[in-house]
VOMI-528048 format. One line per field, with one value per residue: chain; x, z, y of N, C-alpha, C in turn. Coordinates in pm, whole numbers. Example, Ala and Ser with C-alpha at 12.3 -4.5 7.8 and 13.67 -1.06 7.14 Angstrom:
# residues 2
chain = [A;A]
n.px = [1319;1285]
n.pz = [780;708]
n.py = [-569;-225]
ca.px = [1230;1367]
ca.pz = [780;714]
ca.py = [-450;-106]
c.px = [1320;1290]
c.pz = [780;787]
c.py = [-330;3]
# end
This chain:
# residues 345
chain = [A;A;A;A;A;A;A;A;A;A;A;A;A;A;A;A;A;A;A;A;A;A;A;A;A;A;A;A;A;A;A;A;A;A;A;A;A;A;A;A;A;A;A;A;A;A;A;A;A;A;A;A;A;A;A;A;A;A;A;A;A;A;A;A;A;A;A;A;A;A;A;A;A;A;A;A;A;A;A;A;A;A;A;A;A;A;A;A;A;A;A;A;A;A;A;A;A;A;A;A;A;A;A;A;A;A;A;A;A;A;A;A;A;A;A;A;A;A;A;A;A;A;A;A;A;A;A;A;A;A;A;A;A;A;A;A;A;A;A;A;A;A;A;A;A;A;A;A;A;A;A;A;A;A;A;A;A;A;A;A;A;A;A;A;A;A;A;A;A;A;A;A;A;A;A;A;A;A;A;A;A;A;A;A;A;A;A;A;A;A;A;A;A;A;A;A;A;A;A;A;A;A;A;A;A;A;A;A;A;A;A;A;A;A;A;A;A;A;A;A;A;A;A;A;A;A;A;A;A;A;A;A;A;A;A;A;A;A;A;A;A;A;A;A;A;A;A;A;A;A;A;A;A;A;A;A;A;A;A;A;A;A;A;A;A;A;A;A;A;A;A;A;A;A;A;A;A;A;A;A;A;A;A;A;A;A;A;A;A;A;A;A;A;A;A;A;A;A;A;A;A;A;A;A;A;A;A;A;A;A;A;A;A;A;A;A;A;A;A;A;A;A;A;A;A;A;A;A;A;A;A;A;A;A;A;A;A;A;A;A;A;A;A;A;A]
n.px = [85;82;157;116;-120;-280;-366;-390;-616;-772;-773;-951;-1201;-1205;-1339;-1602;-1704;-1823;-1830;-2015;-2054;-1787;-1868;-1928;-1880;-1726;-1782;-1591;-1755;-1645;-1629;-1414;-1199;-915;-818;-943;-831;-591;-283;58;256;320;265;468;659;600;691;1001;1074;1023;1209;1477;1390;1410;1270;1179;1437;1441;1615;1790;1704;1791;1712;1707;1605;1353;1113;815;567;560;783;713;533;759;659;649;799;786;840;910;845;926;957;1209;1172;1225;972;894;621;479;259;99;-96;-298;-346;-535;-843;-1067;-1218;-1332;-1284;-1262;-1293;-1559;-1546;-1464;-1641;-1704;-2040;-2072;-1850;-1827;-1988;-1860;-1696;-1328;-1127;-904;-981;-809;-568;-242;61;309;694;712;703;588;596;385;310;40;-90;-310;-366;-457;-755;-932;-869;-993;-1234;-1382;-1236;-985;-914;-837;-599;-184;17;384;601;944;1139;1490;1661;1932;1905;1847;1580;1280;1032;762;454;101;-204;-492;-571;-740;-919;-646;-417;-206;-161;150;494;723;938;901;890;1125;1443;1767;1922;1863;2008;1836;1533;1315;1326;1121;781;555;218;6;-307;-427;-311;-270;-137;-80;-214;-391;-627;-744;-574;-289;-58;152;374;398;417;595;588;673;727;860;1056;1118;1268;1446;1610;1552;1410;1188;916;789;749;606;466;360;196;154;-86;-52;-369;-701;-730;-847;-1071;-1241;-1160;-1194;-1152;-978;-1152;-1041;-887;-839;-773;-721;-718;-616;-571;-583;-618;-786;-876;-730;-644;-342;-244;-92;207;390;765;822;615;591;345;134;-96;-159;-309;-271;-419;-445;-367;-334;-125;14;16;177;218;279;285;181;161;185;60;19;81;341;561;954;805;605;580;377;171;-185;-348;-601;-953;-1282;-1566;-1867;-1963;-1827;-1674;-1461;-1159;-871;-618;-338;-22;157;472;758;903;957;1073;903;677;468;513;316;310;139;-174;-220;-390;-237;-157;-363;-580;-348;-372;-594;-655;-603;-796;-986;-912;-774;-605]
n.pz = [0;-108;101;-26;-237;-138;106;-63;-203;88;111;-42;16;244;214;197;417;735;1101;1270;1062;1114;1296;1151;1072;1009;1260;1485;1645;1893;2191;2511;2463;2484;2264;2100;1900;1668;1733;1804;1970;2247;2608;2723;2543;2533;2859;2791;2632;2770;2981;2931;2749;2708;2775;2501;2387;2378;2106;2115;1970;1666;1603;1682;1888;1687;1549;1723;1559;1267;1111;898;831;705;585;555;631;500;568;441;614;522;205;260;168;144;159;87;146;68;155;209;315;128;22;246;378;442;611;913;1224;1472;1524;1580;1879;1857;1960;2100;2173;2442;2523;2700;2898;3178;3427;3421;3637;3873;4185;4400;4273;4202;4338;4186;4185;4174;3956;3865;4151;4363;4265;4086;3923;3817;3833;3583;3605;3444;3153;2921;2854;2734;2772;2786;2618;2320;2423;2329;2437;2343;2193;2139;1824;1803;1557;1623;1725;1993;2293;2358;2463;2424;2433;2272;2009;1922;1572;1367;1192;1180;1200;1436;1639;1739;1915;1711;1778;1880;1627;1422;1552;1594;1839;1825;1600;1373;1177;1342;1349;1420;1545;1778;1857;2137;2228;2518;2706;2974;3246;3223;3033;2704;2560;2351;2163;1978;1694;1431;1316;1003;816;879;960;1005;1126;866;981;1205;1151;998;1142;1418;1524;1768;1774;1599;1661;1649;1513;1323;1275;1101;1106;1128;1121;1171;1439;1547;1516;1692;1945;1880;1861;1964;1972;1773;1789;1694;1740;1711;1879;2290;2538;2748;3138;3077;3212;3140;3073;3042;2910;2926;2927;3157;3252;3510;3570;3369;3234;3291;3238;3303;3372;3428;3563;3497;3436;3197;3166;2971;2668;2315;1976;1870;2096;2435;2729;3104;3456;3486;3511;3413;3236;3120;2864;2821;2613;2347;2361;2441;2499;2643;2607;2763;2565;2501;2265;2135;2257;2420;2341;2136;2208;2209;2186;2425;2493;2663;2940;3244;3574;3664;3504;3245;2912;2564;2274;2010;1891;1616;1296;1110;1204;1244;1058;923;1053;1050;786;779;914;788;651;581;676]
n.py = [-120;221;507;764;771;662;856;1067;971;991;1203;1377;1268;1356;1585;1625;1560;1621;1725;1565;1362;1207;1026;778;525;209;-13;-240;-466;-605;-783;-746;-895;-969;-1148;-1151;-964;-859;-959;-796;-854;-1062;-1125;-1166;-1118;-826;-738;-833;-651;-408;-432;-341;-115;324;625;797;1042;1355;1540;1818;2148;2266;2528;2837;3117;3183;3376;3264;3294;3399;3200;2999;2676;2372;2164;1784;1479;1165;818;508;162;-76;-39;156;413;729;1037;1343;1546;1863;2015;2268;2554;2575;2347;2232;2070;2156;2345;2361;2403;2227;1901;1635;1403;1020;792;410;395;218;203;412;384;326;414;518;542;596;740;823;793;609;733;887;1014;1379;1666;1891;2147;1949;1616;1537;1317;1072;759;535;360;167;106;35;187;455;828;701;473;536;613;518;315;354;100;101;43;156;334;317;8;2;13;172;377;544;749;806;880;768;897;819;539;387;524;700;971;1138;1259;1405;1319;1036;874;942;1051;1178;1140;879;812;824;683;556;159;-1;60;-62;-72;-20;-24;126;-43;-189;-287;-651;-691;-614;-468;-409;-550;-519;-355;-325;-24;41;263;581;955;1269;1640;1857;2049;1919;1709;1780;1949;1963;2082;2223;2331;2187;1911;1643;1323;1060;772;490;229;-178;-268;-199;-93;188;135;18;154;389;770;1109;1385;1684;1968;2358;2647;3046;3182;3265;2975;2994;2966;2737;2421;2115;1772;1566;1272;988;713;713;674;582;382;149;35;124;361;727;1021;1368;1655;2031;2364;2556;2798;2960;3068;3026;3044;2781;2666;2533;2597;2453;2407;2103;1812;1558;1314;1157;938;971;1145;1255;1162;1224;1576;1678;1846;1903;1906;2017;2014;1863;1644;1475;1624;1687;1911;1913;1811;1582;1670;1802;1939;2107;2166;2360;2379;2194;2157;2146;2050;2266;2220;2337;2525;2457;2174;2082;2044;1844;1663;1610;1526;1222;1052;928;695;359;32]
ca.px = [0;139;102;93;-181;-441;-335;-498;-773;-841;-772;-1044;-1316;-1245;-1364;-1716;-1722;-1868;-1758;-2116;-2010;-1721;-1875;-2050;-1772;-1752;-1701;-1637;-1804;-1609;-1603;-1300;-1129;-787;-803;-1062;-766;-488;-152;233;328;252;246;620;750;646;797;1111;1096;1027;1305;1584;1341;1361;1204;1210;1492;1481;1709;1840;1676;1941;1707;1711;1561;1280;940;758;454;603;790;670;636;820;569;661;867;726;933;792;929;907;1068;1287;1177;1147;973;908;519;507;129;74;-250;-351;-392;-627;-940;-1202;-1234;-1297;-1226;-1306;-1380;-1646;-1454;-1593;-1609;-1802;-2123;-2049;-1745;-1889;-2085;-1814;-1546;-1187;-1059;-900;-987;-722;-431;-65;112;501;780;622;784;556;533;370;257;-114;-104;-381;-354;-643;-787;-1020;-823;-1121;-1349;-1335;-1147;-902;-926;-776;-423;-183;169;444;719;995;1283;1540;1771;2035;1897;1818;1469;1248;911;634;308;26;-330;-567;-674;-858;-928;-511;-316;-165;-40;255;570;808;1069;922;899;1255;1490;1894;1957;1965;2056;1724;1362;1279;1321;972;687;460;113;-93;-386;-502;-266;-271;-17;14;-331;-371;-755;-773;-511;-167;-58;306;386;475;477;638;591;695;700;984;1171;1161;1325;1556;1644;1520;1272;1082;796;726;783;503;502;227;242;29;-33;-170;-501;-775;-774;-886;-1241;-1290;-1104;-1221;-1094;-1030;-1196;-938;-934;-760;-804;-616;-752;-544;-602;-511;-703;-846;-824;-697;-586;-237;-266;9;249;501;881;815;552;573;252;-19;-204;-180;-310;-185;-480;-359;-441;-301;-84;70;-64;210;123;307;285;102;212;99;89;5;229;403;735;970;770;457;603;306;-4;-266;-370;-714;-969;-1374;-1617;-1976;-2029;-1728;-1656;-1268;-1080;-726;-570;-186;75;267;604;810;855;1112;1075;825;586;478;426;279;321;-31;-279;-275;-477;-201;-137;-524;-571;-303;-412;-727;-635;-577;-939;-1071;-758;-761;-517]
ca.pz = [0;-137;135;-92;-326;-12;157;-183;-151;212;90;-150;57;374;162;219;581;829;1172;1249;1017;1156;1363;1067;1063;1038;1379;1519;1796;1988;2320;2531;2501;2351;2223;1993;1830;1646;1829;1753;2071;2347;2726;2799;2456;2618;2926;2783;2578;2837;3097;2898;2705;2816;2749;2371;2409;2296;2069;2128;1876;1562;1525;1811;1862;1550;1622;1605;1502;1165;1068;811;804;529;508;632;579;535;563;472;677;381;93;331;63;212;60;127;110;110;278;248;361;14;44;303;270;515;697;1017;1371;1536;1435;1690;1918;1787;2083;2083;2347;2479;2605;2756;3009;3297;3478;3377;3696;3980;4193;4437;4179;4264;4279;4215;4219;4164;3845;3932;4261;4406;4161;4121;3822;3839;3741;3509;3629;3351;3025;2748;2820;2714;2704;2752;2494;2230;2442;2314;2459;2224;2216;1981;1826;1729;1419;1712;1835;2115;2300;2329;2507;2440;2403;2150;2039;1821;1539;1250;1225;1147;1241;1569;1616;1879;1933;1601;1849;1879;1554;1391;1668;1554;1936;1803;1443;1256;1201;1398;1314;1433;1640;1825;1896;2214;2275;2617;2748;3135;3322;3102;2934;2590;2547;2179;2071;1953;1544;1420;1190;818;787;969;950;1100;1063;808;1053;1294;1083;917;1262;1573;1574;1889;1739;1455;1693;1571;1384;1252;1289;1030;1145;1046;1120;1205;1570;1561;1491;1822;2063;1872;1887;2038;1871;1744;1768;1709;1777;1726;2087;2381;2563;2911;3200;3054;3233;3021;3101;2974;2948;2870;3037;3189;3226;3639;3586;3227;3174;3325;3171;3380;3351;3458;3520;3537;3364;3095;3191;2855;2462;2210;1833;1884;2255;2505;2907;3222;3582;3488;3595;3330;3293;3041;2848;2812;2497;2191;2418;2416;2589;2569;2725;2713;2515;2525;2126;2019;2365;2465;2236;2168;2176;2223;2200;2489;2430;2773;3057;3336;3757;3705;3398;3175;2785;2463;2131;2015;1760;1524;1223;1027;1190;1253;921;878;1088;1002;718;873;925;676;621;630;633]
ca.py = [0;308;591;868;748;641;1019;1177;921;1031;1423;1389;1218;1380;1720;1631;1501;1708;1689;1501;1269;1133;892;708;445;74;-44;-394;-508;-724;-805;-658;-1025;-929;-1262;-1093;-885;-909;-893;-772;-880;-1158;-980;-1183;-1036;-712;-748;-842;-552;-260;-411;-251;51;423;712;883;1089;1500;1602;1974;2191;2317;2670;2906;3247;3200;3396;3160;3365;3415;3083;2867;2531;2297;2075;1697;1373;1017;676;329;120;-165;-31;242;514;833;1113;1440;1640;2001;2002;2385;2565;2554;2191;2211;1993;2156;2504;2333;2427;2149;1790;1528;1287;920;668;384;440;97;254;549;319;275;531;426;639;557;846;810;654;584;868;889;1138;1476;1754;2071;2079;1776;1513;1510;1242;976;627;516;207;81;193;0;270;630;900;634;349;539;638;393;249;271;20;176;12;266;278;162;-135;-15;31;319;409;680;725;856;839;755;945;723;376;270;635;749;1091;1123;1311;1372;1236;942;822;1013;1061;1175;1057;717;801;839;687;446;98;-59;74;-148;14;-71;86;81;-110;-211;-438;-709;-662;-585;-501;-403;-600;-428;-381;-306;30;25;395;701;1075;1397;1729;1870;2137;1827;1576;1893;2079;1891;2195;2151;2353;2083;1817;1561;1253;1023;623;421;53;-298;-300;-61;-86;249;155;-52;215;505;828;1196;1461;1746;2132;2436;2801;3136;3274;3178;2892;3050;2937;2638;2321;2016;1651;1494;1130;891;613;744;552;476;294;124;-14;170;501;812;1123;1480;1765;2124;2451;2596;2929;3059;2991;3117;2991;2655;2554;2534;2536;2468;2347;1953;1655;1452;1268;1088;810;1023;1187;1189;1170;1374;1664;1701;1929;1830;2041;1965;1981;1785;1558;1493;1655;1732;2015;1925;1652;1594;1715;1781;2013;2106;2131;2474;2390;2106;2196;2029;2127;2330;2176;2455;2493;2351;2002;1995;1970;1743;1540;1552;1398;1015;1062;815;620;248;-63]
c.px = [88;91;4;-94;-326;-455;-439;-618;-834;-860;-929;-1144;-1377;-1344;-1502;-1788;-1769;-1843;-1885;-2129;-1875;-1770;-1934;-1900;-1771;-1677;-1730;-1668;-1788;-1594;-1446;-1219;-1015;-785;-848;-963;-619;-332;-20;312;288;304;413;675;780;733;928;1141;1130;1157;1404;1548;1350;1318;1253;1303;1476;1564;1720;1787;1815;1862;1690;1669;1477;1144;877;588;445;677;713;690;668;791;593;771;821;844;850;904;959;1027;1185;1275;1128;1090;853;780;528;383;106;-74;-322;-404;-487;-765;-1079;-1125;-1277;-1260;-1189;-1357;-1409;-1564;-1571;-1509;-1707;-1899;-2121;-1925;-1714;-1919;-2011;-1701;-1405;-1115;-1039;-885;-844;-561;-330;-70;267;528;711;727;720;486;517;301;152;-142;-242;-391;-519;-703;-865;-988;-921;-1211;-1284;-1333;-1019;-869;-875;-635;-355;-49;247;583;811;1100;1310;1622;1918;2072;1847;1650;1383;1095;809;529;211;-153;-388;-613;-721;-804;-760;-427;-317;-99;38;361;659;861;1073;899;1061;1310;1672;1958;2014;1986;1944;1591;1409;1244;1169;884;548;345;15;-160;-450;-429;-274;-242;7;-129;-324;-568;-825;-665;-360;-135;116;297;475;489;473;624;611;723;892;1106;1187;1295;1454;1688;1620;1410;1164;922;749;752;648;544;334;304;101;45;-91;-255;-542;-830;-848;-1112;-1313;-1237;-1171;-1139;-1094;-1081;-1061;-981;-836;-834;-673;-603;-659;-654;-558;-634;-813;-799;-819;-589;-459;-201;-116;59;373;608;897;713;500;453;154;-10;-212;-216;-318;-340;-416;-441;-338;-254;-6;48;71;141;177;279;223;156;143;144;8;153;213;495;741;853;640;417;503;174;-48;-287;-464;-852;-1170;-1464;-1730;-2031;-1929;-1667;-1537;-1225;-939;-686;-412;-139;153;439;729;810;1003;991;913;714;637;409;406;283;110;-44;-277;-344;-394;-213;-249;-592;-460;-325;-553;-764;-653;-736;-1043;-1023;-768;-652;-588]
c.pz = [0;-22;105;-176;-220;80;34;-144;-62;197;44;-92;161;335;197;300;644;979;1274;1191;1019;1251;1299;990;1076;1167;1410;1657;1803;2080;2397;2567;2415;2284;2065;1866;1759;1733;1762;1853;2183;2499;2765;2708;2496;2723;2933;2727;2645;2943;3027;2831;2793;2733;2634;2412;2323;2245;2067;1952;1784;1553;1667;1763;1733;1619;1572;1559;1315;1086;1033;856;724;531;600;554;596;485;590;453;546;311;121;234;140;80;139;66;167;215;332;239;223;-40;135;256;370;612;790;1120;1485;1504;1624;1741;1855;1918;2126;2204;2386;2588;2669;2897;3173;3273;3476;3509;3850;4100;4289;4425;4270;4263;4282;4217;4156;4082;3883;4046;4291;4250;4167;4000;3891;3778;3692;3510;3522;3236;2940;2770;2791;2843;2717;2669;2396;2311;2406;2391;2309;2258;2062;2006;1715;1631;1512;1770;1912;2166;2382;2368;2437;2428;2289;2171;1897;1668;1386;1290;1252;1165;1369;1543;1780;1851;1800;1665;1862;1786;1435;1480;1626;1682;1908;1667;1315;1288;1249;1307;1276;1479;1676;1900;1958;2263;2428;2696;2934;3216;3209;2993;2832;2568;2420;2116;1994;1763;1564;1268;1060;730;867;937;1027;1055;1028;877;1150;1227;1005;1046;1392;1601;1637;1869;1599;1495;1700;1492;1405;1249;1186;1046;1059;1103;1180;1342;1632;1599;1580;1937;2016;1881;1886;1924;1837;1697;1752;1745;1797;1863;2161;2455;2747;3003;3177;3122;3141;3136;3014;3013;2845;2950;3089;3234;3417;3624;3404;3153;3229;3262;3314;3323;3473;3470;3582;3438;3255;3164;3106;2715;2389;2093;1852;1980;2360;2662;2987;3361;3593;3521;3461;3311;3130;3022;2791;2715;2399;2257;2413;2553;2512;2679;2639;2639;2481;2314;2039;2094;2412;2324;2227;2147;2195;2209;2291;2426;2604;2823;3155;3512;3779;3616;3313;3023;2700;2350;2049;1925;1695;1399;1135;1074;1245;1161;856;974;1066;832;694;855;924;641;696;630;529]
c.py = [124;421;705;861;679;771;1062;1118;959;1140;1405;1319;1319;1548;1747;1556;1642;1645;1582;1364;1151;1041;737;620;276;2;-185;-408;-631;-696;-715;-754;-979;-1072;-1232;-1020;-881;-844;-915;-817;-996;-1087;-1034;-1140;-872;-673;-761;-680;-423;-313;-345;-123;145;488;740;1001;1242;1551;1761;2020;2247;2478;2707;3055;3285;3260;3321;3215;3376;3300;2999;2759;2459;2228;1944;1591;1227;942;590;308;-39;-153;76;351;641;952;1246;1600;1795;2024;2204;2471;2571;2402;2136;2165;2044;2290;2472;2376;2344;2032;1654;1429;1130;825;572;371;323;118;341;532;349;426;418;476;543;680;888;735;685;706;859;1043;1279;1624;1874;2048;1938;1727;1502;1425;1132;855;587;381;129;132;141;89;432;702;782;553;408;595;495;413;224;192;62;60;129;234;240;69;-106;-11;100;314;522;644;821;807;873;824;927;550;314;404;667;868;1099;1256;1303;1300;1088;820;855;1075;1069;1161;899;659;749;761;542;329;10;39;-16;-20;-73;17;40;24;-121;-329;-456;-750;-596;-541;-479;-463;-489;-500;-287;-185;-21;196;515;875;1194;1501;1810;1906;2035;1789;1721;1968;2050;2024;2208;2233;2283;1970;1708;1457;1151;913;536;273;-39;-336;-182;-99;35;249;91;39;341;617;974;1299;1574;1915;2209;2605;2848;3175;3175;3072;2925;3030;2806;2480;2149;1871;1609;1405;1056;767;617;636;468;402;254;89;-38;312;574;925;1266;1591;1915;2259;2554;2758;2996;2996;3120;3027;2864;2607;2602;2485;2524;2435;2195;1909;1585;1378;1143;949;846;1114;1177;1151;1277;1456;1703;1850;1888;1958;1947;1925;1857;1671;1551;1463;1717;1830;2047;1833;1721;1600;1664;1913;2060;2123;2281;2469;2284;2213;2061;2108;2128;2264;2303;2453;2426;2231;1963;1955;1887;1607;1452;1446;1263;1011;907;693;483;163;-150]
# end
């Protein structure tokens, strides 16, 4: 399957979707027996896997001092992992396929039913301030069911954590970093995609990518405001976990409270999430006073909205000891992400 040539296909459908219409999707109803699903991994292949993985590592940006109000972006870079062909879309607002603001989270109401929360979760070591993270006890139901676990292998062997989430039946969007990473000398070898994951539970079943993407000034410059990448797998696990809705806006985002869910590297294989409030919006990023930590790279950060349900409005990125950020949904990579949309295996 040629990327390029199912991308147009999805351009050209998604033109006359409405955000209403994204839930009008072929979904399977199965049970929440991972047995039910296909798997890349068995739970002791995992285990072997995460005892030596760490966290997606940040490479030091190459541009410094750019407003970023005014910087372009150069478009993106895809690698199939297959035929190792990379190649290189420009993706400029003229390519846009929908005037959009906002597109409907799709989750199936089956998975609506039950609280995933554990109100009083673990809590570990604590980045702003104390740690107010919450572990998510029932990850198959929503807003959780589409965060996934990623298991990376890097172009040096070695092995590599983050996380991400859903958004169409067979795409994940995450962290550039943690799909092209010049830490461990380029695009990532594999990525294993578990959605949901908990302990050594699998509850939708886990699929293995075949193609990588991220955004150009990433993959050109380590450019921590184009830090994004895009994971396309085998099979459409999407359409049993569902997934978050997606927004942008010019207005700040100041004072809004928002969740950042992922799986951070102390505790490998449970789902936590971070709530906090948003205390500075430039055009790329987005800060705050949430809790996050290596491993949690490429999850979302979502915030709920009564017309469109939990929806994203950031990828986790990283943070320091006084404020966690995420790189902003802006109207470009909401329309590129919106893209995936439609997009099958």
């Amino acid at each position: 399957m040629k990327f390029y040539n199912v991308l147009i296909s999805g351009l050209l459908s998604f033109s006359v979707l409405t955000s209403s219409s994204m839930t009008a999707v072929a979904v399977e109803n199965k049970s929440h027996n991972e047995n039910s699903y296909p798997m890349a991994m068995t739970s002791s292949e995992i285990s072997d896997f995460l005892e030596e993985a760490v966290p997606a590592p940040i490479p030091e940006s190459k541009i410094k001092d750019v407003n970023l109000f005014t910087k372009e972006r150069t478009g993106s870079y895809t690698y199939d992992l297959d035929t190792k062909e990379l190649e290189y879309s420009s993706f400029t607002a003229s390519d846009f396929t929908c005037d959009t603001q906002s597109s409907q989270a799709y989750i199936p109401d089956e998975l609506m039913s039950q609280s995933g929360l554990i109100e009083n979760g673990d809590q570990i070591n604590g980045i702003v301030g104390s740690d107010d993270r919450v572990k998510v006890g029932n990850t198959a139901v929503g807003p959780w069911c589409n965060t996934v676990k990623l298991l990376i292998k890097g172009a040096d062997n070695k092995s590599y954590m983050g996380s991400g989430f859903m958004i169409g039946p067979n795409s994940v969007a995450t962290a550039g970093h943690c799909v092209y990473n010049t830490d461990w000398n380029g695009w990532a070898k594999s990525i294993t995609v578990i959605p949901a994951l908990n302990g050594t539970t699998q509850p939708y079943g886990s699929a293995t990518s075949y193609n990588l993407e991220c955004g150009g000034d990433w993959y050109n410059s380590n450019y921590n405001q184009d830090d994004w990448g895009v994971i396309r797998i085998n099979a459409n696990l999407g359409n049993s976990t569902g997934w978050l809705g997606l927004r942008w806006q010019s207005s700040s985002y100041n004072g809004s409270t928002v969740k950042a869910v992922g799986y951070p590297s102390t505790d490998k294989t449970h789902m936590y999430y971070g709530s906090g409030k948003v205390k500075s919006s430039s055009a790329r990023t987005l800060s705050g006073d949430w809790d996050l930590s290596g491993g949690q790279s490429g999850g979302p950060v979502h915030i709920y909205y009564s017309s469109t349900g939990y929806t994203a409005v950031g990828i986790n990125r990283g943070g320091g000891s006084t404020y966690s950020d995420c790189l902003r949904i802006d109207e470009w990579i909401y329309n590129k992400l919106m893209s995936y949309r439609t997009l099958t295996y």
